[in-house]
N, C-alpha and C positions, 0 to 999 in steps of 0.2 A: 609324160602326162601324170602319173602316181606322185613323181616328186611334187612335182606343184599343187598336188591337193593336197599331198605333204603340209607342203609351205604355206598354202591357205589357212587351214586349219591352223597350224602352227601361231598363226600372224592374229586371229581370228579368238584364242584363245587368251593370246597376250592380251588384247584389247580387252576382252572382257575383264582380264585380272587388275587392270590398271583402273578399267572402270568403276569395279566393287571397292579398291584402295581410294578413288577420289571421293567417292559417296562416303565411305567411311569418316573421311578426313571433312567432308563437309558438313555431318550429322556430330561430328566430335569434335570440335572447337581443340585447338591446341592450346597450348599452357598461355598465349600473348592472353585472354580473357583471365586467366588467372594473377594476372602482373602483380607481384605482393602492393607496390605503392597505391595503383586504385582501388584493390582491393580492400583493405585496410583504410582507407580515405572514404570509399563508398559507404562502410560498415558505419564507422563513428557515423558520419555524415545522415546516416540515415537514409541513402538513395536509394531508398527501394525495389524501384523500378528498374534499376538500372543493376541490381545484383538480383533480382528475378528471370533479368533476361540473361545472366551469364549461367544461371545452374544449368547445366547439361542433362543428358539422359543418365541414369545409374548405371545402362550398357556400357557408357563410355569408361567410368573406372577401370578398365582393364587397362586403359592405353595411358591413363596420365602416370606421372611419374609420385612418391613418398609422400610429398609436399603437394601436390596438387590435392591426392586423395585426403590430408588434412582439410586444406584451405574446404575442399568439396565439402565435407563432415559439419565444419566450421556454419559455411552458408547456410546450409538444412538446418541446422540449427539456430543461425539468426533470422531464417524464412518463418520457420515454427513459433519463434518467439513475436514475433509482429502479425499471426495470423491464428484466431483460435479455431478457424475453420481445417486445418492442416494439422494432421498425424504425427504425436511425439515420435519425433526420428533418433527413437532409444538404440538401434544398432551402430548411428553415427556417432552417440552420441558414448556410447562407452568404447568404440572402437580411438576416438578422439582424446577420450580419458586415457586409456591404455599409451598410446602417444606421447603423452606429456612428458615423459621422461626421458625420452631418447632426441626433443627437440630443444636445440641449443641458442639458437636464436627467440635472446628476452621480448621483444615486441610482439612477435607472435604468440610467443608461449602464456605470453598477456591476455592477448586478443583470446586465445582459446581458452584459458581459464576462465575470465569472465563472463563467457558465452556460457560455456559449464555450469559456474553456479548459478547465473540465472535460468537456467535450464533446471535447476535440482532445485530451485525454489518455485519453481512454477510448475513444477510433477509435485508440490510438499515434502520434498527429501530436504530438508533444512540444516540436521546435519553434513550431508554432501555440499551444501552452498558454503556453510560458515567455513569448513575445512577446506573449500577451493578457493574462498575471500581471506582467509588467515594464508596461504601461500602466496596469495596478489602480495598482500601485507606487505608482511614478512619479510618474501624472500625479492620478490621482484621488483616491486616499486624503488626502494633504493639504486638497485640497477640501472632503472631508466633515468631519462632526461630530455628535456624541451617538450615536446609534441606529444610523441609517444606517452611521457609523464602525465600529463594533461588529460589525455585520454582514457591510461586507466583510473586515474581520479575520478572522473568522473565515472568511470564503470563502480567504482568501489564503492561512490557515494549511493549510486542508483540501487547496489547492494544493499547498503546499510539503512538508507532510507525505509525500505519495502518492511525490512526488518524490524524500525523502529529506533536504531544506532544515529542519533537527530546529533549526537552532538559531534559524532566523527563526520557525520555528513558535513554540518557548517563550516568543518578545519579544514575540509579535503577542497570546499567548493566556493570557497569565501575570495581566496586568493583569484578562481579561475574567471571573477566576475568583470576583471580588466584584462582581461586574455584578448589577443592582434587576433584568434580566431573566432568571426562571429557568431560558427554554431556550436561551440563550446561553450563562450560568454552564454549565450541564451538558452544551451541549454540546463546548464549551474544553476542561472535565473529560475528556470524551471523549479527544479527544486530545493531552494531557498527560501521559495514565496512559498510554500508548505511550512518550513522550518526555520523562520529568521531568527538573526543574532537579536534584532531589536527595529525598532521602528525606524531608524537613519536607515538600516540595510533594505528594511522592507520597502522603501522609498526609492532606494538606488534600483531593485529589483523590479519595479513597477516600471520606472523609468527608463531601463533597458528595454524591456518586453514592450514598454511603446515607442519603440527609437526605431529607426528607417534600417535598420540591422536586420530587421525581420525580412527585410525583403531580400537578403543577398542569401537566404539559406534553402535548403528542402522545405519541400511540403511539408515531411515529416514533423520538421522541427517548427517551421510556422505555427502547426496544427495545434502542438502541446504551446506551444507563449499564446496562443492567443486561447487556449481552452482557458488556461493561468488568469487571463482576463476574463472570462465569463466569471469564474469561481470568485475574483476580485469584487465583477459587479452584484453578484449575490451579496456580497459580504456588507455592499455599501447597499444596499435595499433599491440596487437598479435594474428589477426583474428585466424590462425592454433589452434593456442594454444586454444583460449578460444572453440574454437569448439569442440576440445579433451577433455577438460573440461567437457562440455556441454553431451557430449555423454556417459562421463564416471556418471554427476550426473542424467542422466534418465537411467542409467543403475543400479543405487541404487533406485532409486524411483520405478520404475520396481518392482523391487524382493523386495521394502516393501509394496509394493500395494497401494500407496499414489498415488491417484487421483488426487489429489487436486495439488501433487506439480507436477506430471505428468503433468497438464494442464501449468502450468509456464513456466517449462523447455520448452514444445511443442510453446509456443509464443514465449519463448526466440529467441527458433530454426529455428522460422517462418521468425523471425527481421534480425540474424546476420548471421546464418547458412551459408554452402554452397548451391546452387542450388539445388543440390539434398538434403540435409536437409530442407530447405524450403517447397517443394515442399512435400516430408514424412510429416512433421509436418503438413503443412496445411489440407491434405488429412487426418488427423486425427483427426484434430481439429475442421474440416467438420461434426464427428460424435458425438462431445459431444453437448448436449442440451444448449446452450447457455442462456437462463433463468433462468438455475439453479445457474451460474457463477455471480461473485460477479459484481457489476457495473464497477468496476475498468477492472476488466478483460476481460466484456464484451467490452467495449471500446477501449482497444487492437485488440482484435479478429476482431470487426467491421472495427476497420482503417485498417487494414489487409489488410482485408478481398476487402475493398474500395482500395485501391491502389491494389491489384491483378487484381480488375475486369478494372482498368485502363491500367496496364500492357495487359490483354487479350483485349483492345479496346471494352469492354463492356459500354460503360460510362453511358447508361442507371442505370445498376444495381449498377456503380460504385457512381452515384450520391445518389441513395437511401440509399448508405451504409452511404453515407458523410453526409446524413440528421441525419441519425440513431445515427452517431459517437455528434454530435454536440449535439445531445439531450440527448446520455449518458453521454459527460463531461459536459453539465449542471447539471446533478444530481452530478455525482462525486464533483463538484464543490460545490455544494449546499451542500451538507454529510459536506464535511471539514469544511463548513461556519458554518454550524448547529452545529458541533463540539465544534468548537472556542466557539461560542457563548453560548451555552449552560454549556461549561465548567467554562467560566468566571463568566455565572448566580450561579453556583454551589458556586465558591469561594465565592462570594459576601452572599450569601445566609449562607455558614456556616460561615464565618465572622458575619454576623447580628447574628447568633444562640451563637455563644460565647461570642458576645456583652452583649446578653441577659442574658444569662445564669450569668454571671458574675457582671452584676448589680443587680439579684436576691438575689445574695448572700453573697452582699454585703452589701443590705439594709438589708438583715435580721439580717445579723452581727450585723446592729446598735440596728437595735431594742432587740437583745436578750441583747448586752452588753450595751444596755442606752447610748450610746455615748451621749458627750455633742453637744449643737445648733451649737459650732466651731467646730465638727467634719462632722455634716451634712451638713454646710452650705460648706464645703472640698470637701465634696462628691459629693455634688451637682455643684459644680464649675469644677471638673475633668470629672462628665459627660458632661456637659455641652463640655467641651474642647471634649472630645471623639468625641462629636457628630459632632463637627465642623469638626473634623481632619478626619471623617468617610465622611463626605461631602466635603470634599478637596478631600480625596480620590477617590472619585468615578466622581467627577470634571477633576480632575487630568487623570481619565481612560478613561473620556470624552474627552477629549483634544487629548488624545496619538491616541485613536480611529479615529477621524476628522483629527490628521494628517498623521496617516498610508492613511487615504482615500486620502488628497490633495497629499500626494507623489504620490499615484499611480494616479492619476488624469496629475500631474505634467511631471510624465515621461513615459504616455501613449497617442497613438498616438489617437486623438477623432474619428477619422472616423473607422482606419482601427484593432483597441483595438492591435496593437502592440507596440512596445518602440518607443518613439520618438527619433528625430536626435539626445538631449543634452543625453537622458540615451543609447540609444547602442553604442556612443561613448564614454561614459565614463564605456560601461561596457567594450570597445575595449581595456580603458586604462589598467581599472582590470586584464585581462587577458596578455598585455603584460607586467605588472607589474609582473605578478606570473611566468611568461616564466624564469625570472631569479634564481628562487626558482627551479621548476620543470624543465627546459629547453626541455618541451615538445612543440613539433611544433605548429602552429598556422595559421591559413589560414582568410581574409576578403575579403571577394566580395559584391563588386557592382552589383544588378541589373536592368533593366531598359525595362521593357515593350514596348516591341515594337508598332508602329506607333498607341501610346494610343492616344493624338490628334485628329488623324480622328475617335476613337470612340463616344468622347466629341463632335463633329463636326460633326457625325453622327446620332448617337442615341440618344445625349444629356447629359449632366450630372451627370443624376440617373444612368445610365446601366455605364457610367464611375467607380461612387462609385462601381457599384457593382463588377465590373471588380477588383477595387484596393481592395474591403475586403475580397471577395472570392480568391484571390492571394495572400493578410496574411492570412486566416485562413486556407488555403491547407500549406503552406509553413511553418505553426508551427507546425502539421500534422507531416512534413517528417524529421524536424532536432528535434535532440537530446535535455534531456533535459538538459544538461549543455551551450547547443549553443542558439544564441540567431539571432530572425530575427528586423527589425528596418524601420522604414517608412525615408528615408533619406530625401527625397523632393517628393512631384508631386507623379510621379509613378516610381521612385527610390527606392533601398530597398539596408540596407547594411546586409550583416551577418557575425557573428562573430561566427567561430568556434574552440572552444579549444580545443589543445592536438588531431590536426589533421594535416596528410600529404596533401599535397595539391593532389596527383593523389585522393584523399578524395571527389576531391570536382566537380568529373566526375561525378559521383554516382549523385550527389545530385542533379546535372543540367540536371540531364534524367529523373528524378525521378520526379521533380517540373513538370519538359519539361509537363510530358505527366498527372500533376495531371491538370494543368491547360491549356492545350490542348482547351477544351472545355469549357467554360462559358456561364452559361444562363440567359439572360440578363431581362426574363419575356416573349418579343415577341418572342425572335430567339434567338438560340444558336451561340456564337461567338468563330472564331478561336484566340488562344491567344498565342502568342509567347512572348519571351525575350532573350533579350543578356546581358552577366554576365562578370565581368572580374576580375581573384582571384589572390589575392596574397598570398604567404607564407612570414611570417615574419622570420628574424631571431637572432630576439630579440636587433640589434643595432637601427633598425630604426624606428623613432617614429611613433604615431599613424597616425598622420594629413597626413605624406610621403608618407604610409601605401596606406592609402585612397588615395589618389590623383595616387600614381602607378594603384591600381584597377579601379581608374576610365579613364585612360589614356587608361588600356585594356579593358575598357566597350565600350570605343567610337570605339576601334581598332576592335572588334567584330560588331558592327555596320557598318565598313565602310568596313568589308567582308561580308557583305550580312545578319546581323542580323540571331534569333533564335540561335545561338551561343554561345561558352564559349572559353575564353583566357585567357592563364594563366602565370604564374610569380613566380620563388623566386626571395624574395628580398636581 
């Protein structure tokens, strides 16, 4: 009788062990969810939902093997990237860095580089991205081939893009626009139509994003061609249109569970929307964490956010946002600079490293094959030349440097850091030059701060300044960026807006009205009006005409009583 309860027990115990190893194995997915080919196919692919449902629990790490806990590392980090509501996974994220060097396999090694720097650019570690995008470069893309190729193309272009690098973009993404795969094709398309070579590509790009290709992809990718099209119908002044757009691509972003591009569309909707989309969006965008969002995006949200609380006669809070907005495009600004700059040091840096490397091997040349004193005395005369043409070089990058600065010196206004009268005039001519190409509308207004004088004659000079910079930097604020504002004279200001109807430019004189309503001069807040007066061009009549029509209805708007807008086609 002992034995058998022995053996009960015994039998009783087993079962229980086998039972805790099945649960285990059924709460931990084995490595088949990891399969590198869907893996890797999911990611580009954009399939969200379906690499959402393979992240396991963090308990599970103990059981997968090297490469699983990569690919694991990898995911967390392409979840985080498409979702600003989700905790930077910095542990994965440098345990994945750490990695890089011990994995030998190029497509992977790709796929987690990539993931990296856009990871280092969306925490603003800019240095970390450029130096993980100059290794994509560099060392791996020549490695690959077919598909694989294809794919970090376009990770590198998506890099370069964000960055500002418009011209590596169009090399890397120009080719991928006839690619057999169609969420490649469209998503290149994606960003091409930001950065075209020219108007035949912007055509072909248009043309893709409305071809029946859309429908063989993700959500994901749907969501961004067809966001592409809303921003198209903005562009063409077909507010319906681009809204329907708009609504159709958060309705793919939706159902792929993209946070991240849910957050875009929602600021898009914030900016162009109908009133009642504005006002949805805003109310939404009220409950994502704003810290988590990229600096870029904060600074959207923020200007918003500031012209709402203006709208609602808050100007308290509307002021704090306008602090907040000014300190986040100084970092945005700073990223780009850092960007620039640190990319140039890169080239310069592997130029010197194959300098090197190449007189190395040169000299050793001589010495294994004895060359005679006239071969070294060659040698030494061609580096010699090298080194000068290396310091031309970089003289040469010194100069271009000093003169990008005196242009922007030259045709920036010193007080109020907008264009001066010679560059917004000649960017006026730019744009009626192109009216004949495009023969989209065109609108210039003059305008002119009212009885600024008695502020100069009151307050003094200083609260004067502060009056004319806080009146540019609210009023670059609210136009577009293809449109441009310009210090004309005094307290004068011209604007030039392309590929706009003139009832265009109601909006913009209520909008300015009430951003600069208010100014705070240090002692006392001051009441701030202006009267403006627009014309529509119609592509016969010159610029100079132009202007002097606007200014005839600036003065016409002052002699009805100022705080006003008059307008004209011409």
């Amino acid at each position: 009788m002992p034995t058998n309860r022995l053996i009960a027990v015994f039998i009783a115990l087993f079962t229980l062990i086998c039972s805790m190893t099945l649960q285990a194995q059924q709460d931990c997915p084995n490595s088949s969810v990891f399969n590198p080919n869907t893996f890797y196919t999911a990611i580009y692919a954009h399939e969200l939902q379906q690499l959402q449902q393979a992240l396991p629990a963090t308990e599970c790490m103990t059981q997968m093997t090297p490469e699983e806990k990569q690919q694991y590392d990898a995911l967390r980090i392409y979840l985080y990237l498409q979702d600003v509501t989700l905790s930077a996974p910095a542990e994965s994220a440098q345990r994945l860095l750490t990695q890089l060097s011990v994995n030998d396999n190029i497509a992977q090694l790709a796929l987690y580089t990539q993931l990296l720097a856009k990871y280092a650019l969306r925490t603003d570690d800019v240095k970390q991205a450029l130096a993980l995008t100059h290794l994509l470069t560099s060392e791996l893309l020549p490695q690959l081939s077919g598909k694989p190729l294809a794919d970090a193309q376009l990770a590198v272009a998506d890099i370069h893009f964000r960055i500002g690098f418009f011209q590596s973009v169009r090399d890397l993404l120009t080719p991928l626009l006839v690619h057999d795969d169609n969420s490649l094709a469209l998503q290149a398309a994606v960003h091409l139509w930001h950065t075209p070579r020219d108007e035949a590509q912007l055509s072909e790009v248009l043309a893709l994003l409305r071809s029946p290709k859309t429908q063989s992809v993700s959500h994901s990718v749907q969501a961004r061609a067809t966001f592409v099209l809303a921003k198209q119908a903005i562009e063409d002044n077909q507010i319906q249109v681009a809204t329907d757009y708009a609504e159709q691509a958060l309705a793919h972003a939706e159902q792929a569970g993209n946070n991240a591009l849910i957050l875009s569309l929602q600021l898009y909707l914030a900016q162009h929307g109908t009133n009642a989309q504005r006002e949805s969006a805003m109310t939404r965008l009220s409950t994502l964490p704003i810290n988590a969002m990229a600096s870029a995006d904060q600074l959207t949200l923020t200007t918003l956010n500031a012209n709402r609380a203006n709208e609602n006669g808050d100007w308290q809070a509307a002021s704090a946002f306008y602090e907040q907005a000014q300190a986040l495009n100084q970092t945005v600004s700073r990223n780009k600079a850092l960007a620039r700059e640190y990319a140039s040091f890169q080239l310069i840096e592997q130029a010197k490293a194959l300098e090197s490397a190449r007189q190395q091997t040169v000299l050793q040349n001589l010495k294994v094959e004895k060359q005679s004193q006239q071969q070294l005395i060659y040698l030494l005369a061609l580096v010699c030349s090298l080194l000068c043409l290396a310091i031309l070089v970089l003289l040469f990058v010194r100069k271009h440097k000093d003169a990008k600065r005196f242009e922007h010196l030259a045709n920036t206004d010193g007080l109020t850091q907008v264009l001066n009268r010679r560059a917004v005039q000649e960017y006026a001519e730019q744009v009626r030059n192109e009216f004949a190409q495009t023969n989209k509308p065109f609108v210039l207004a003059l305008a002119d701060i009212d009885h600024f004088k008695s502020v100069n004659d009151t307050y003094g000079h200083d609260a004067g300044d502060i009056v004319l910079t806080t009146f540019a930097e609210r009023a670059k604020l609210l136009i577009r960026q293809h449109d441009a504002v310009g210090r004309w004279g005094g307290e004068e200001w011209l604007f030039v807006l392309p590929a706009t109807e003139l009832s265009a430019t109601n909006g913009l004189f209520e909008r300015l009205r009430k951003a600069v309503a208010e100014i705070d001069i240090g002692t006392q807040t001051l009441n701030v009006t202006f009267s403006m007066g627009a014309v529509q061009a119609d592509g016969q009549t010159d610029v100079t005409s132009l202007i002097n029509q606007a200014d005839e209805l600036l003065y016409k708007a002052k002699r009805n009583g100022r705080d006003q807008l008059c307008t004209k086609t011409s």
